[in-house]
C-alpha positions in Angstrom: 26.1 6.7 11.5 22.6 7.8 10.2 22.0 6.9 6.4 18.4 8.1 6.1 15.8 10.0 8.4 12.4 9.3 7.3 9.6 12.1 8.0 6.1 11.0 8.4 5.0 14.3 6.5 6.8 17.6 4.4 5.0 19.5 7.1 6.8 17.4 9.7 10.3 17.8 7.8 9.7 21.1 7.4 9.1 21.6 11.2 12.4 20.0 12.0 14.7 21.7 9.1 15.9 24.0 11.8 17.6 21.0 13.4 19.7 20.1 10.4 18.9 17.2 9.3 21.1 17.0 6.0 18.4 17.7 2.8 19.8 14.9 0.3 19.5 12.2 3.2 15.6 13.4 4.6 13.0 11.3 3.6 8.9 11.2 3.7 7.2 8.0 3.7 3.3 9.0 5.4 1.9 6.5 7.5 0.1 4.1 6.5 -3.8 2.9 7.0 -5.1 -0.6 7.1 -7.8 -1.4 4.4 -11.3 -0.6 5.4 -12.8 -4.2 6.7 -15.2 -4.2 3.9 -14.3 -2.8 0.1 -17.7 -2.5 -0.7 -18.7 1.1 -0.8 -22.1 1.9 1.3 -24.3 3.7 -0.1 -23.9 7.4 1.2 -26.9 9.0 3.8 -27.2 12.9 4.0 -24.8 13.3 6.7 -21.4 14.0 7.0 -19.1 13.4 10.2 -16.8 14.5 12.8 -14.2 11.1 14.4 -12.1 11.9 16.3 -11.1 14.0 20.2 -13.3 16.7 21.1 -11.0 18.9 21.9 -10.0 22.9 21.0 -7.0 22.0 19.4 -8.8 19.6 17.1 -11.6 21.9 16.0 -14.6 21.1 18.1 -15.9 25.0 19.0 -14.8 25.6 15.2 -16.8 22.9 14.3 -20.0 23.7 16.3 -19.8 27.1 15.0 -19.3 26.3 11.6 -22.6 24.1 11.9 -24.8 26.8 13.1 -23.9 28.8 10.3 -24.9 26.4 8.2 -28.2 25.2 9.6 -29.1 29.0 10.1 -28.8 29.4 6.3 -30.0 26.0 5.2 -32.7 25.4 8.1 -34.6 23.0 5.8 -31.3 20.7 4.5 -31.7 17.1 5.3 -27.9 16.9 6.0 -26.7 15.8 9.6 -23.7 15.7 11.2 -22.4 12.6 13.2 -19.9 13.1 16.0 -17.9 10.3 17.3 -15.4 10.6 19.9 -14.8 11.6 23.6 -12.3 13.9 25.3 -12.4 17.1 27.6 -15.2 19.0 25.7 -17.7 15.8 25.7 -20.1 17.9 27.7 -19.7 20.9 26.1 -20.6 19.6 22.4 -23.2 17.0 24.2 -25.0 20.2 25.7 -24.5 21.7 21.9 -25.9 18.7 20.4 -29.8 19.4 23.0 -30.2 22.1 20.1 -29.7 20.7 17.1 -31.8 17.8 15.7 -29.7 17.9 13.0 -26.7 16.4 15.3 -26.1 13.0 16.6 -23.7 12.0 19.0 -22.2 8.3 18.3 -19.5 8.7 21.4 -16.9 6.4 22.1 -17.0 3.2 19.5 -15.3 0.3 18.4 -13.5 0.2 14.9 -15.6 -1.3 12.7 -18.2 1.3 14.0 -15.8 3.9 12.7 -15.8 2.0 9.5 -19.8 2.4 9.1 -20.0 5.5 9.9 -17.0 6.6 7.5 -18.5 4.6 5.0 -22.1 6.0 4.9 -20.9 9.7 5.1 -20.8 11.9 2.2 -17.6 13.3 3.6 -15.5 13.7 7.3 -14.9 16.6 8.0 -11.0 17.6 10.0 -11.6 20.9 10.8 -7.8 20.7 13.2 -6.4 24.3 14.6 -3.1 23.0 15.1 -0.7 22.1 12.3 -1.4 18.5 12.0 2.1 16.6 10.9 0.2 13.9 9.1 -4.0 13.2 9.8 -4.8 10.1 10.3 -8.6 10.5 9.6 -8.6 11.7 6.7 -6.7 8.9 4.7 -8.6 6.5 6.8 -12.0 8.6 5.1 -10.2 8.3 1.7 -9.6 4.4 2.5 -13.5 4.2 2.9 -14.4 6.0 -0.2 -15.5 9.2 1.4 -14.2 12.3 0.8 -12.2 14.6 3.5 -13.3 18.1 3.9 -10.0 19.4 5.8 -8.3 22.7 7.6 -5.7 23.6 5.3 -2.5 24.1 6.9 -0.2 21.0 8.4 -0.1 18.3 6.5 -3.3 18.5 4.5 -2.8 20.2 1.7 0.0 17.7 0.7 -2.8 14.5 1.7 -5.9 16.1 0.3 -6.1 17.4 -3.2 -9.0 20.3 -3.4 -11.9 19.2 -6.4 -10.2 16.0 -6.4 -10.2 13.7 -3.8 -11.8 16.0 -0.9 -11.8 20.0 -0.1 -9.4 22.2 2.0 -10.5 25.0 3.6 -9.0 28.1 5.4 -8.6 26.8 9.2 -10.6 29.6 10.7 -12.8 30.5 7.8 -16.4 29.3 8.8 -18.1 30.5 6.2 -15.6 28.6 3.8 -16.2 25.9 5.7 -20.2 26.3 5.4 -19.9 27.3 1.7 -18.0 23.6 1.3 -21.5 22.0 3.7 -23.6 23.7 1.5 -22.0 21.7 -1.4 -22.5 18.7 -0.4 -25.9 19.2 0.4 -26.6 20.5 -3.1 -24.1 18.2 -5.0 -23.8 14.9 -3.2 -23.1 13.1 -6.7 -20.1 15.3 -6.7 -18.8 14.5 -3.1 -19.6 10.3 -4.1 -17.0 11.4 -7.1 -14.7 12.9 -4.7 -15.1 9.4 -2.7 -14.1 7.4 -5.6 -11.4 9.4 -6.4 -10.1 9.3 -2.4 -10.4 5.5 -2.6 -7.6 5.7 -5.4 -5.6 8.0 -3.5 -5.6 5.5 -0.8 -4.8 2.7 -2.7 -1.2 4.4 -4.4 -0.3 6.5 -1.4 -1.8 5.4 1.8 -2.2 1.4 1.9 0.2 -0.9 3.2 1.4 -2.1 0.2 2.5 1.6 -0.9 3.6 2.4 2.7 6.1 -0.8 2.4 7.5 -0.1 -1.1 8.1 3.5 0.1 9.8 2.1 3.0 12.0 -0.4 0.6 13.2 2.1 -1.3 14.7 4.2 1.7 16.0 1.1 2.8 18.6 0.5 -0.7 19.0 4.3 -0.7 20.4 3.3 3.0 22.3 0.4 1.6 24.0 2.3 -1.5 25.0 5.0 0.2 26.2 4.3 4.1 28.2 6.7 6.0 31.8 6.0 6.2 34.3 6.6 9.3 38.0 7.2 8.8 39.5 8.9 11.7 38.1 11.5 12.8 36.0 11.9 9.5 33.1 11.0 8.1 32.7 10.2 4.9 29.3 10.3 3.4 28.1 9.5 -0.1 24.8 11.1 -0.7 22.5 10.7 -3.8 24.8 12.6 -6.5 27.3 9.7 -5.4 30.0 12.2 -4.2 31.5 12.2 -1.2 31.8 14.5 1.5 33.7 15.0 4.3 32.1 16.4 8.3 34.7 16.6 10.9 32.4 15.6 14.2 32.5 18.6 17.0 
């Protein structure tokens, strides 16, 4: 008697198409992220950050990597990176982190923490390995007025428009990914563009007031077109408004 299945992502539909879900009744309504606590943009400091797990599957060794590229071409850049967040590699990118000046570790911290340091970023950087069905961090970067620099694969590319709003790179390029640092070092009135754009994005795609009129609207889809039993039948009416009939196995 499902009317609707709602798909936090295309990359998450897309995932699941083998399962059947019938095309004309999938939906995608992306989560949603609270407003940032203050709407007053910070003024953005030469650094950019990393929230989130430290973890393989979220990019830390490609991360630390892509960072020693960078500072071994740039040596003299003011830019930083800030990493906050704990998980299994704490002590591997804590040992990292001895090396580089350039590097500081913010650890575990509250949300309004995660605000400031969002906030005063040039840009976050989500450097995941793994297909990512949606990515939380980077909208909650848009909500803040910074720019996401993400892996482009998952859901990304359909949250993150490249030149626009933030930058996509190829998820085990480093050097795209240190091409991308480079720019923001050289253009930070271009990523503080970016930012404002991002802060749009979040406003028409990503706030709760978009995330409940998307919802809404699946709702009356689900209202106007139910699912109708007759015997051993169902009848559906999809969004062309013709029926169908599915004998149940």
């Amino acid at each position: 008697m499902i009317t609707a299945y709602i798909f936090i992502s295309g990359a998450q539909r897309d995932l699941l198409a083998p399962m059947g879900f019938p095309p004309d009744r999938s939906f995608v309504k992306h989560n949603f992220v609270p407003p940032p606590l203050s709407h007053a943009k910070i003024a953005t400091e030469p650094q950019v950050a990393y929230v989130g797990r430290l973890k393989e599957a979220k990019g830390a060794p490609f991360l630390m990597r892509a960072w020693d590229a960078f500072r071994a071409r740039r040596p003299r850049s003011p830019l930083g990176l800030v990493v906050a967040g704990g998980g299994e590699m704490s002590a591997v990118v804590a040992n990292w982190a001895t090396c580089h000046p350039s590097v500081t570790l913010a650890g575990h911290v509250s949300r309004p923490e995660v605000s400031g340091i969002l906030a005063r970023s040039r840009a976050v950087v989500v450097p995941s390995q793994w297909e990512e069905t949606f990515g939380m961090v980077a909208v909650e970067a848009m909500a803040a007025g910074t720019a996401p620099v993400t892996s482009a694969h998952g859901a990304f590319p359909e949250l993150v428009t490249h030149g626009y709003d933030g930058a996509l790179f190829p998820p085990t390029d480093v050097d795209a990914l240190v091409d991308i640092l480079s720019d923001i070092d050289d253009n930070p009135w271009r990523w503080d563009g970016y930012g404002q754009q991002g802060r749009q994005t979040y406003g028409s795609r990503f706030s709760p007031d978009a995330g409940v009129a998307r919802l809404l609207e699946i709702y009356r889809f689900a209202l106007e077109h139910p699912i109708e039993w007759s015997g051993r039948s169902r009848q559906t009416r999809g969004r062309s408004g013709r029926s169908q009939f599915e004998v149940p196995s």
